[in-house]
N, CA and C of each residue as an Amber inpcrd file, in Angstrom:
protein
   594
  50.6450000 -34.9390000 -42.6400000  51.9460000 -34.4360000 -42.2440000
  52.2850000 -34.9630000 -40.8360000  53.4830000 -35.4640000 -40.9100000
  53.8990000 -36.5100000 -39.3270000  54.0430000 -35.1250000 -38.2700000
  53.7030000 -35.4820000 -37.1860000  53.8340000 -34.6160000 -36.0180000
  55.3560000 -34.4740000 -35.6070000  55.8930000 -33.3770000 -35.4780000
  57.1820000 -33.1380000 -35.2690000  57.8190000 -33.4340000 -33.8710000
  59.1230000 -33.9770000 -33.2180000  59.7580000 -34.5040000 -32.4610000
  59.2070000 -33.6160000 -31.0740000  59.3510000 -32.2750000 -31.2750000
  59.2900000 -31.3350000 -30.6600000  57.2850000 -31.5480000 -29.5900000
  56.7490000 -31.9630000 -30.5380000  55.4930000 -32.0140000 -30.5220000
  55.0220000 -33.3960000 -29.6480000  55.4160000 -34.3740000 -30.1620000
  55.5620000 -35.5680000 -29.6660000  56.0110000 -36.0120000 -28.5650000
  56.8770000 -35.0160000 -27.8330000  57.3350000 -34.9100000 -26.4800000
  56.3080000 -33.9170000 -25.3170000  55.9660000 -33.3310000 -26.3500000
  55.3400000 -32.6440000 -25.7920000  53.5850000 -32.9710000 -25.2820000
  53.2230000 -34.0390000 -25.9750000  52.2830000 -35.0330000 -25.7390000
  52.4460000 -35.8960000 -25.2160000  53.4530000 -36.7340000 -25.2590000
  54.3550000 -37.6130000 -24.0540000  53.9970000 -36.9510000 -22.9390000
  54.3680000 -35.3270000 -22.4720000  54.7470000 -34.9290000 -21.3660000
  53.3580000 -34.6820000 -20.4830000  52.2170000 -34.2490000 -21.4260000
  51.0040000 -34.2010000 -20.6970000  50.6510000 -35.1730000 -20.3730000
  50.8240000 -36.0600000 -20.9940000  50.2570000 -37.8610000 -20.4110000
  50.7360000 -37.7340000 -19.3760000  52.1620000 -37.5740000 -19.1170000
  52.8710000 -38.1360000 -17.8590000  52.4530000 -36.9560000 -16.8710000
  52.5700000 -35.6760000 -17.0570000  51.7910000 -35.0050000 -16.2540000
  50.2720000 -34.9600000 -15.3840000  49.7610000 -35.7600000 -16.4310000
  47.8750000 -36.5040000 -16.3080000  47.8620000 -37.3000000 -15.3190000
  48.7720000 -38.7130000 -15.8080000  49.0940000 -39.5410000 -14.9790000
  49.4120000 -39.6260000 -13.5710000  50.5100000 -38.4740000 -13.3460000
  51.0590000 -38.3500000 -11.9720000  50.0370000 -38.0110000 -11.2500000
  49.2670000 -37.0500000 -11.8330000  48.2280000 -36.2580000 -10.5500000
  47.5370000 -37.3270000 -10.6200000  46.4970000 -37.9200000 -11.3720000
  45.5230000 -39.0040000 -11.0160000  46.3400000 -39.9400000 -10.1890000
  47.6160000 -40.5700000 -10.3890000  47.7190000 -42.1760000 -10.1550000
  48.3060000 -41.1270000  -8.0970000  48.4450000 -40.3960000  -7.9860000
  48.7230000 -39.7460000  -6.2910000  47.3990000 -39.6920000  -5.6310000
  46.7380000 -39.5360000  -6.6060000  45.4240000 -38.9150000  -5.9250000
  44.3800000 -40.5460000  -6.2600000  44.2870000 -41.0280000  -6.6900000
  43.6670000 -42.3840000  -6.6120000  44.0730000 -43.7120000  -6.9510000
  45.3800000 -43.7910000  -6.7630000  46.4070000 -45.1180000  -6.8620000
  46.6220000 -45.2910000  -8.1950000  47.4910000 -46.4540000  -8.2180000
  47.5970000 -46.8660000 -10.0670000  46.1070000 -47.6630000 -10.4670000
  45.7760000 -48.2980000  -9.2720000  44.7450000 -49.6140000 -10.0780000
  43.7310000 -48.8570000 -10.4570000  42.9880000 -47.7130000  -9.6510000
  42.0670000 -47.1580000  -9.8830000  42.1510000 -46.0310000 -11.0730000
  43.1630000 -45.9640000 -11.3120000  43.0870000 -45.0850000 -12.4860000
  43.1190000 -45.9210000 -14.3160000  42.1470000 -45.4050000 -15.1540000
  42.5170000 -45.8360000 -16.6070000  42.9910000 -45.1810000 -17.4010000
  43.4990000 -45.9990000 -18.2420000  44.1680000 -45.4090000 -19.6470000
  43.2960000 -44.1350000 -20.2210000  42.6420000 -44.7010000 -20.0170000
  41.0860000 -43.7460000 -20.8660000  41.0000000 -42.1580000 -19.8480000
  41.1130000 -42.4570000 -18.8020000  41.1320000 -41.2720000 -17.4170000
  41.9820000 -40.2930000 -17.9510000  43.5230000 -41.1060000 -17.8840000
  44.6360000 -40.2300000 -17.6790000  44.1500000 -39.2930000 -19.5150000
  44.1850000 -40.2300000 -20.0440000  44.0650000 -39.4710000 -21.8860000
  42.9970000 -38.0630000 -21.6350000  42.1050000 -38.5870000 -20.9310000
  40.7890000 -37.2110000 -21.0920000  41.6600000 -36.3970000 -20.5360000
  42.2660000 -36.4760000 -19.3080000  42.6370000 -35.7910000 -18.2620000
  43.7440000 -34.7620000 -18.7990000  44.5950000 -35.6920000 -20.0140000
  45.6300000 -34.5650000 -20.5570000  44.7990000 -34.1350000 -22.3420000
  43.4670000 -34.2390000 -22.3580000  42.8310000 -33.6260000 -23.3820000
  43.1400000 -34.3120000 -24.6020000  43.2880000 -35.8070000 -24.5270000
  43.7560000 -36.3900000 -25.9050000  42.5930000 -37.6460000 -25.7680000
  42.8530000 -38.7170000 -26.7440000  41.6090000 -39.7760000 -27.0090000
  42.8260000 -40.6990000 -26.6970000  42.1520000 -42.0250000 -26.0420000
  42.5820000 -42.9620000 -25.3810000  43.8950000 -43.7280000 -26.8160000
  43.1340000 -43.1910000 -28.0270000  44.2390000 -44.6090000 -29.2300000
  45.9270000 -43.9060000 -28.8050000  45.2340000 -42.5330000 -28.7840000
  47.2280000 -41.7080000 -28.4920000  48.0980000 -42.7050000 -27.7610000
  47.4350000 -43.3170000 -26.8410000  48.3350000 -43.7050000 -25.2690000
  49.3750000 -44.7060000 -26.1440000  49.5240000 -45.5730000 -26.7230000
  50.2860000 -46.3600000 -27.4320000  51.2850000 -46.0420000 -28.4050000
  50.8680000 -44.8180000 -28.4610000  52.2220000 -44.3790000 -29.8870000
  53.2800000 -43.6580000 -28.8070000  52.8890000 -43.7890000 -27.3490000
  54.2370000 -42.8480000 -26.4380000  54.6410000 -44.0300000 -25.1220000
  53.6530000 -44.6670000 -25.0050000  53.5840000 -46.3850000 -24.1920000
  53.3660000 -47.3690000 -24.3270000  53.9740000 -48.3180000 -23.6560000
  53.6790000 -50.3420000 -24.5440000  52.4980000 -50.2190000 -23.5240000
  52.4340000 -50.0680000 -22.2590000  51.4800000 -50.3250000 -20.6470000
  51.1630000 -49.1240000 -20.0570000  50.3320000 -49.1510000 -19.1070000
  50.2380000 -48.3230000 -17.7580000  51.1450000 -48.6540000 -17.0050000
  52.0740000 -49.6900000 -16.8440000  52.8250000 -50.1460000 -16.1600000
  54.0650000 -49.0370000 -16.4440000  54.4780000 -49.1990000 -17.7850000
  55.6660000 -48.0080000 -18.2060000  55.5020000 -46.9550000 -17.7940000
  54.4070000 -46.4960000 -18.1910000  54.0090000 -44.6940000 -17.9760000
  54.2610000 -44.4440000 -16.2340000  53.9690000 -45.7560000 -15.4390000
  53.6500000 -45.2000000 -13.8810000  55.1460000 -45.3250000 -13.5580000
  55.9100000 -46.0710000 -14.3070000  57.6460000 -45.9850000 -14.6000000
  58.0480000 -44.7050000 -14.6450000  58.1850000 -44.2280000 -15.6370000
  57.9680000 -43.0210000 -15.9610000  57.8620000 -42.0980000 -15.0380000
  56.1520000 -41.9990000 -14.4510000  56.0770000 -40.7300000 -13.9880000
  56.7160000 -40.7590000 -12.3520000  57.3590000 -42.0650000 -11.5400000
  57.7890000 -41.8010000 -10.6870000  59.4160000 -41.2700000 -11.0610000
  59.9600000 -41.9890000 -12.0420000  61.1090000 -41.4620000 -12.3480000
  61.6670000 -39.5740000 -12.9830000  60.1840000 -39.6200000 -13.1340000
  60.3010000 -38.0090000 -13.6190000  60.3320000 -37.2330000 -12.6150000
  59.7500000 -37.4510000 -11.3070000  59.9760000 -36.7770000  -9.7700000
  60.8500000 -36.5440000 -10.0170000  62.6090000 -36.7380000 -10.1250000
  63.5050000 -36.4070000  -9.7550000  63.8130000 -35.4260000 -10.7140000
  63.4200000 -34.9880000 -11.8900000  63.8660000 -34.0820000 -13.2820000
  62.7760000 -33.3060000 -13.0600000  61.6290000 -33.4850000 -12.7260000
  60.5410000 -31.8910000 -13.1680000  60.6710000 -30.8370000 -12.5520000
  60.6380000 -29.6860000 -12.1340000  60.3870000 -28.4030000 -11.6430000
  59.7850000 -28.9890000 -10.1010000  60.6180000 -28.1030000  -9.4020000
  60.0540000 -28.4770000  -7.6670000  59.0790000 -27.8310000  -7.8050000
  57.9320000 -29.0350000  -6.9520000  56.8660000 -28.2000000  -6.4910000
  56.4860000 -27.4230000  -5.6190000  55.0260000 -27.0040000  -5.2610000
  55.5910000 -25.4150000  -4.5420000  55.8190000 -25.9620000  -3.2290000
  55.6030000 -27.0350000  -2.5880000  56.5820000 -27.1780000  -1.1050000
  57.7550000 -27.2910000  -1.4450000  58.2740000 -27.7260000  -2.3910000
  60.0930000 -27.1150000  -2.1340000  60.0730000 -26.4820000  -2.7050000
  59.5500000 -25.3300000  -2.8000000  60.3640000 -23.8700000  -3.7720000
  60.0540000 -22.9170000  -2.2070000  60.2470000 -22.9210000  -1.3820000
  60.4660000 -21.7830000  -0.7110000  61.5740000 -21.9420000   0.4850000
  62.8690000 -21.8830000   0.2340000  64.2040000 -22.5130000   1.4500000
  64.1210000 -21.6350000   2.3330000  64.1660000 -19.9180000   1.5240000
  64.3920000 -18.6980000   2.7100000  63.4150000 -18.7630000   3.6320000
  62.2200000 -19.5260000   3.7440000  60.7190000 -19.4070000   4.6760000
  61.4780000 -20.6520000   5.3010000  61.8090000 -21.1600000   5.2500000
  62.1530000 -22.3940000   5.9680000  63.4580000 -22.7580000   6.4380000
  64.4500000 -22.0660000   5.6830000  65.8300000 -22.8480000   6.5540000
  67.1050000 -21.9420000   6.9060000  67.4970000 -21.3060000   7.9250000
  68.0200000 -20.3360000   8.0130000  69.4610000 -20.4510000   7.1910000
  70.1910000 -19.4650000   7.2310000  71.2980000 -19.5240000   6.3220000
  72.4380000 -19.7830000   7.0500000  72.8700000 -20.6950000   5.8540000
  74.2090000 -21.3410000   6.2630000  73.7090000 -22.6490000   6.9520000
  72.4300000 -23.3690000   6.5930000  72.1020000 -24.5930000   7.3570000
  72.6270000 -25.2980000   5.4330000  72.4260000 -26.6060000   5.8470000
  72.5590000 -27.4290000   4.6000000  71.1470000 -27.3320000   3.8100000
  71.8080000 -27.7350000   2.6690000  70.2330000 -27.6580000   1.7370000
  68.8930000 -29.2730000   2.3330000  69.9740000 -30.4880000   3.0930000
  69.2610000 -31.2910000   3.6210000  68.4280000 -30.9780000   4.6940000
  68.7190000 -29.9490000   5.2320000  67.8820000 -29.7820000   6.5230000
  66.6540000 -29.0080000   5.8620000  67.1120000 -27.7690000   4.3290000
  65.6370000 -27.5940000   4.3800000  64.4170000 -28.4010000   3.6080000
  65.3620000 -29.6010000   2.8620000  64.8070000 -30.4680000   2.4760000
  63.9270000 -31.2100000   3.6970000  64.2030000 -31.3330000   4.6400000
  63.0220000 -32.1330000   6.1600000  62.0560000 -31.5360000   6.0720000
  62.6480000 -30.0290000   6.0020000  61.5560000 -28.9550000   6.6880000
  60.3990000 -29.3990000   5.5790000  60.6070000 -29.1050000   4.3750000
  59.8810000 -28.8650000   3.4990000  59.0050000 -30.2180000   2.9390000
  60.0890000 -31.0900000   3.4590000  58.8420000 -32.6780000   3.1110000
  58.1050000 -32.7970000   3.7910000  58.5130000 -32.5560000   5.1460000
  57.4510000 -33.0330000   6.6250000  56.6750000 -31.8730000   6.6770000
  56.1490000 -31.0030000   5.5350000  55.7780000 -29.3610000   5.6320000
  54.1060000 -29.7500000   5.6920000  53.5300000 -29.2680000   6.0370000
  51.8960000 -28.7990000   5.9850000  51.2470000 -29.1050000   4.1250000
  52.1390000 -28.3380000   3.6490000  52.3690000 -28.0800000   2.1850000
  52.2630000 -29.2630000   1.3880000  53.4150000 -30.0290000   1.6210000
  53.7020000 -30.9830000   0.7250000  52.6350000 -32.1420000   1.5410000
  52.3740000 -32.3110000   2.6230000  50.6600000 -33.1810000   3.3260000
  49.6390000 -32.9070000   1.9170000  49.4610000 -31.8370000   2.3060000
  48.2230000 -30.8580000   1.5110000  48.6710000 -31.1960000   0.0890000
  49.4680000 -31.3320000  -1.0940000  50.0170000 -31.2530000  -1.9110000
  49.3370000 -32.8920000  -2.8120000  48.4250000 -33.2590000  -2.4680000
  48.0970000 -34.9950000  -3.0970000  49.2820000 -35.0950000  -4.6900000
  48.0700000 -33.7960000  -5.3390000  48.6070000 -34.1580000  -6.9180000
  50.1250000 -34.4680000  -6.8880000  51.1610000 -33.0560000  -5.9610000
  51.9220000 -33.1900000  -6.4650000  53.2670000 -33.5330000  -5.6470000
  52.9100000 -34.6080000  -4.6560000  53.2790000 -35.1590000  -3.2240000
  54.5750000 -35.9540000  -4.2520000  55.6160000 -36.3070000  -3.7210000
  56.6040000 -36.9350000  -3.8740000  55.8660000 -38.5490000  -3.6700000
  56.4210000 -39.3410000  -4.7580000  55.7790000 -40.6900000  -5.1910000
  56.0690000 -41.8060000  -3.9450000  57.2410000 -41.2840000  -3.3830000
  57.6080000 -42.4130000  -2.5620000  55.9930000 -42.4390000  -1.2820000
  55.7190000 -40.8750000  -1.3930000  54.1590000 -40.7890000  -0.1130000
  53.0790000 -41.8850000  -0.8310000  52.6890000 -41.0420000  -2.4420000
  51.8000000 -41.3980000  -2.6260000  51.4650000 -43.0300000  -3.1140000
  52.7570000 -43.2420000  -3.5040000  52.2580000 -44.7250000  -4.3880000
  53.1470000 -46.1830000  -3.6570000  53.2340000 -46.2070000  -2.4640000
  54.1120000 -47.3030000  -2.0070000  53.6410000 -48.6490000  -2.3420000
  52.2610000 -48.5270000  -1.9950000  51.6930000 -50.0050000  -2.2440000
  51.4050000 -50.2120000  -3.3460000  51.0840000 -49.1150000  -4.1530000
  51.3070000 -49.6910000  -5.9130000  52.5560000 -50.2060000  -6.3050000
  53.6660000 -49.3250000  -5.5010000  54.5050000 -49.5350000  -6.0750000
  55.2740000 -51.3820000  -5.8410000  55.0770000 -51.3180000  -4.5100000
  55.2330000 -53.1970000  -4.1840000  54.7330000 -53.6320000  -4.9620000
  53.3980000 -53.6520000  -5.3180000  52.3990000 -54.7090000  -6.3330000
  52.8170000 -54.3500000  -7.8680000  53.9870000 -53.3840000  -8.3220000
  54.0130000 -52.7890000  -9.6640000  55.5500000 -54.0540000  -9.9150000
  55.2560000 -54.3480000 -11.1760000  56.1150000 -55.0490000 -12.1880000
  57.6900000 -54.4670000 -11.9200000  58.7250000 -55.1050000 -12.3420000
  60.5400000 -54.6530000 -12.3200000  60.4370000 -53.6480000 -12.6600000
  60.1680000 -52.5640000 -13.3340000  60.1840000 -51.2150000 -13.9100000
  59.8700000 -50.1530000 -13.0860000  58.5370000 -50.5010000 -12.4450000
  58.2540000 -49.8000000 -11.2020000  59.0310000 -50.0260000  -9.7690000
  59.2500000 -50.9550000  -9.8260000  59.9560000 -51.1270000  -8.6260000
  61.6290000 -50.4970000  -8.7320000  62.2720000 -50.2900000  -9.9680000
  63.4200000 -50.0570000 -10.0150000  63.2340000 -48.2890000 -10.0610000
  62.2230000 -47.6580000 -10.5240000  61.9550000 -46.1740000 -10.5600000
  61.8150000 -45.7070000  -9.0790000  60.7360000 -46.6360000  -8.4940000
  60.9950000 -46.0830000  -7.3080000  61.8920000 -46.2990000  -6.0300000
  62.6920000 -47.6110000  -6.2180000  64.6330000 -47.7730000  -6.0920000
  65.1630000 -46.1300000  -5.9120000  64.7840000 -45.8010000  -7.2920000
  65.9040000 -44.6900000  -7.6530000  65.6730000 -43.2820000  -7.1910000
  64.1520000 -43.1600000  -6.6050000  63.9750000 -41.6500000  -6.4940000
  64.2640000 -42.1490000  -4.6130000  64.2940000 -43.1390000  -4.0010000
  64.8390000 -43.6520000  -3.0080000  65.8040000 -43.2710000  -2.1180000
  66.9310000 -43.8090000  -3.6730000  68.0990000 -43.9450000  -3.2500000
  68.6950000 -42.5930000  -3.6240000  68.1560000 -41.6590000  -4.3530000
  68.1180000 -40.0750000  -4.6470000  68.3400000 -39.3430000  -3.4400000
  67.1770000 -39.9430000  -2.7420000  66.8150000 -39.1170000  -1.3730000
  67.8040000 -39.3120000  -0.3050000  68.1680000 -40.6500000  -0.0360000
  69.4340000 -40.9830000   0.7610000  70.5810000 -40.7350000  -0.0520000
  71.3530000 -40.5590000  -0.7610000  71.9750000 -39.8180000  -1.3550000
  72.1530000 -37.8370000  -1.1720000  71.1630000 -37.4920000  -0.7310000
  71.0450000 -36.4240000  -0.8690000  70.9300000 -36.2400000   1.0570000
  70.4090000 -36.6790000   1.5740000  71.3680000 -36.6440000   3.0640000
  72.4670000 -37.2660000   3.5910000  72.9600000 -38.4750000   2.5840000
  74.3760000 -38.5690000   2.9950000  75.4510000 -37.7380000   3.1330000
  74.9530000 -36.9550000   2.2070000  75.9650000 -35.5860000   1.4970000
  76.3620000 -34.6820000   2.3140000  75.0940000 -34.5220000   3.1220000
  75.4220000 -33.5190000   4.2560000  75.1010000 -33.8550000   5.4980000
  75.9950000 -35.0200000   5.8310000  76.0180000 -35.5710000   6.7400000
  77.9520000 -36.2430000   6.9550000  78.1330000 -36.8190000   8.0280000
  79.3650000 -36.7660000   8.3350000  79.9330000 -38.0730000   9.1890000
  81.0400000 -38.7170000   9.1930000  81.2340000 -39.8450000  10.0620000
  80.5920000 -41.2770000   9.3420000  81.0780000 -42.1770000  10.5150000
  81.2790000 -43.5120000  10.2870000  79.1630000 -44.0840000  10.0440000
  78.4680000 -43.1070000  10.8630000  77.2950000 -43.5740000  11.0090000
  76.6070000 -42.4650000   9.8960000  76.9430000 -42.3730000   8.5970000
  76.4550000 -40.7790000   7.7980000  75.2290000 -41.8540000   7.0990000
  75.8740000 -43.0610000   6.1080000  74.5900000 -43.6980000   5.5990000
  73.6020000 -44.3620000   6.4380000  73.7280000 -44.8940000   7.6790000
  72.5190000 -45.0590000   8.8720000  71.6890000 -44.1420000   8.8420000
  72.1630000 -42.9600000   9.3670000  71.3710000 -41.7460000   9.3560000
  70.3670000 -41.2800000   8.4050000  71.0140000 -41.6540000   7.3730000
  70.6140000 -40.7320000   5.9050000  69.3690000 -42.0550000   5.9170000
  69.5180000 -43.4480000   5.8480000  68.3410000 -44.2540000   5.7170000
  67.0920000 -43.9670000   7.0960000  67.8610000 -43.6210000   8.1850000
  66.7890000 -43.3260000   9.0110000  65.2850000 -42.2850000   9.0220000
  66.7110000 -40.7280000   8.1740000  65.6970000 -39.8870000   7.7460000
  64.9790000 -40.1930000   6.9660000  64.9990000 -40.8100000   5.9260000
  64.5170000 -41.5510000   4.5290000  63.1580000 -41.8930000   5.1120000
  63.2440000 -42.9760000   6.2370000  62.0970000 -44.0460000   6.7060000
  61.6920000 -42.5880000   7.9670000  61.9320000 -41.6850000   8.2590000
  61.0080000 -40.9950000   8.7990000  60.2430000 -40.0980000   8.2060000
  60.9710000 -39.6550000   7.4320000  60.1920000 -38.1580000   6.5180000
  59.1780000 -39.2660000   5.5260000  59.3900000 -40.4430000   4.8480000
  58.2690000 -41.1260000   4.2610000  57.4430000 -41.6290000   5.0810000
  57.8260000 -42.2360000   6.2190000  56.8650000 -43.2680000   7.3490000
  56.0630000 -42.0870000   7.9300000  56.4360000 -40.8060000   7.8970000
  55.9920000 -40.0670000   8.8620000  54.2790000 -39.1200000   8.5290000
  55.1440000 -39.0230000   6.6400000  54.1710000 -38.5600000   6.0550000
  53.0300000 -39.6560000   5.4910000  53.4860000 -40.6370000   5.3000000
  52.5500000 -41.9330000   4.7830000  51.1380000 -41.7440000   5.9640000
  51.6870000 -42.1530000   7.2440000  50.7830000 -41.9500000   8.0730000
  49.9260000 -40.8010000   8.5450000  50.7680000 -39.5510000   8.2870000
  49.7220000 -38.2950000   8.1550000  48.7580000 -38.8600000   7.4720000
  48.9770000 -38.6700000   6.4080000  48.0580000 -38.9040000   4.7430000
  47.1200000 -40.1950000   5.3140000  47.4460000 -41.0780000   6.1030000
  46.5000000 -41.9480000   5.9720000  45.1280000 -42.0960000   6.7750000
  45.9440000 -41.2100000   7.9120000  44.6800000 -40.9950000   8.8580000
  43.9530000 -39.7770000   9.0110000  42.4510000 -40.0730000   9.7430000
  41.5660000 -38.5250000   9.5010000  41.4780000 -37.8890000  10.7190000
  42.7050000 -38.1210000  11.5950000  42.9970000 -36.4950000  12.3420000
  44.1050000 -36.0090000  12.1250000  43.3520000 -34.8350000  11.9310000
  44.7090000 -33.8230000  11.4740000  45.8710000 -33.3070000  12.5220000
  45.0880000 -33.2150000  14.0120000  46.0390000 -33.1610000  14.8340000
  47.1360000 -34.0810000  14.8850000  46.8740000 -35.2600000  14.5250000
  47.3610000 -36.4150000  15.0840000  48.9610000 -36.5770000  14.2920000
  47.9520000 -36.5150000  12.6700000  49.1320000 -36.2920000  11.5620000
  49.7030000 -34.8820000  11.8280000  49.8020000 -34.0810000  12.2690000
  50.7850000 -32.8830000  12.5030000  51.6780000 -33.5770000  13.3560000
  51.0590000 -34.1570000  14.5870000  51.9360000 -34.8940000  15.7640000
  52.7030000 -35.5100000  14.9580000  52.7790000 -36.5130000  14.2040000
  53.6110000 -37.2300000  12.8960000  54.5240000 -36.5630000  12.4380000
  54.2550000 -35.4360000  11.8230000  55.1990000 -34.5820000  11.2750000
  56.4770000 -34.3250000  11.9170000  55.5920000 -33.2120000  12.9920000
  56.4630000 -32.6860000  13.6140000  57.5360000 -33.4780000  14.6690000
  57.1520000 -34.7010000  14.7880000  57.9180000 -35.4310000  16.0320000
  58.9720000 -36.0520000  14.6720000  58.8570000 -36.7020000  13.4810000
  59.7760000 -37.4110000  12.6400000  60.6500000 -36.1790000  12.5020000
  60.6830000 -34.5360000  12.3950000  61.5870000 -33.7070000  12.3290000
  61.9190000 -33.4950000  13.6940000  61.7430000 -33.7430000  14.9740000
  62.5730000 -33.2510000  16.1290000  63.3680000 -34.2460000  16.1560000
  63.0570000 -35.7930000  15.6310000  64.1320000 -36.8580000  16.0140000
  65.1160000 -36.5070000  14.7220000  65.3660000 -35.8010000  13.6060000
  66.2060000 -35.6520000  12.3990000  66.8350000 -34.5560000  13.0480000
  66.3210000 -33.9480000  13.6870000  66.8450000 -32.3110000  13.9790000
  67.8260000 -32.9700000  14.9130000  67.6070000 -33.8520000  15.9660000
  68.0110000 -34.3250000  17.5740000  69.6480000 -35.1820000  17.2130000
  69.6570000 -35.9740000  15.7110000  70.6740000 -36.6420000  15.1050000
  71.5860000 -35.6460000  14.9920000  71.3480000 -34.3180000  13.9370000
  72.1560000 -33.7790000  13.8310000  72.5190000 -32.3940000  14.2820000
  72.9830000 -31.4860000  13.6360000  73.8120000 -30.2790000  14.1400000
  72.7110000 -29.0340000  14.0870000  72.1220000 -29.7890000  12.5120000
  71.0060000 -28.7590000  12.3530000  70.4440000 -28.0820000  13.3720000
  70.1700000 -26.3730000  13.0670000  69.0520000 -25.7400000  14.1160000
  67.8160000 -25.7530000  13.7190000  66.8950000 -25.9370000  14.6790000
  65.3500000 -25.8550000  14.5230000  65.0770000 -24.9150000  13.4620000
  64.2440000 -25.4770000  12.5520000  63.2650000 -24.0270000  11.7360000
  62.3280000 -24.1070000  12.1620000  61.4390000 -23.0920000  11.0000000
  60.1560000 -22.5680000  11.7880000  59.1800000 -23.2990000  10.9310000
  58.5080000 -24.4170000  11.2350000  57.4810000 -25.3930000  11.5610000
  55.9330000 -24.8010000  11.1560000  55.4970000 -25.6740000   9.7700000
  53.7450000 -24.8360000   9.2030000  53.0670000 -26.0390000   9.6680000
């Protein structure tokens, strides 16, 4: 009896769920087909009846960032952004957060996978284009004037440059210093008031 539509997505979805946490937490190259399959409780032949490559699937799971359920560093605005600020400002708070550092599995792709993503085929490179250009998009919005898309690319290259380098180095003081200085220069651009800083 054929497995129903309903079902089939739903095996799709653990792959891509498998996938994301391994390929954040130990790049694309280092991860296998065979990994991600154990990892979402299935046998490696499955991977082909829902993918042509690993190349697609890592397509995929950066493009799914923008559709899945926020993770728990952005699910908390009232801890972080007082009212009546824009939803972009508590978006800073919450990328440059302690949280989303700490967060490997479920870190926003642009942190975890940059250099896969350079070395990844047109597919990858156009997924992660898009969760990109998502993000600048989403501070243009609430932003204002002749200099709104400058800005919006600046925050872009701080809240990623800022956290890349947390993540890469092993003091933690150092990467807080990171953090917190890429949000006083976002805060310093605009109107926004200071929040309260984990």
């Amino acid at each position: 009896m054929p497995y129903s539509a309903e079902h089939k997505e739903g095996t799709r979805q653990r792959i891509v769920t498998s996938a994301a946490r391994l390929f954040n937490r130990k790049g694309f190259a280092e991860v296998t087909i065979s990994e991600i399959m154990t990892a979402a409780g299935l046998t490696h032949d499955g991977f082909y009846r829902h993918f042509k490559s690993k190349d697609e699937l890592y397509s995929e799971v950066i493009s799914q960032f923008l559709c899945r359920p926020a993770a728990p560093w952005l699910q908390k605005p009232a801890e972080r952004c007082a009212p009546g600020q824009p939803f972009a400002r508590y978006v800073v708070d919450a990328y440059l957060s302690r949280e989303h550092l700490d967060d490997v599995d479920g870190s926003c792709p642009l942190i975890g996978l940059p250099s896969d993503a350079a070395r990844g085929g047109e597919a990858v490179k156009t997924a992660y284009r898009q969760v990109t250009e998502s993000m600048i998009r989403l501070f243009e919005a609430n932003l204002s004037g002749p200099e709104a898309r400058e800005q919006a690319l600046v925050f872009v290259a701080l809240c990623v440059g800022g956290m890349v380098l947390a993540r890469g180095i092993d003091d933690r003081a150092l990467g807080d210093e990171l953090r917190k200085s890429a949000e006083r220069h976002i805060l310093a651009m605009t109107a926004w008031e200071d929040g309260q800083r984990h």
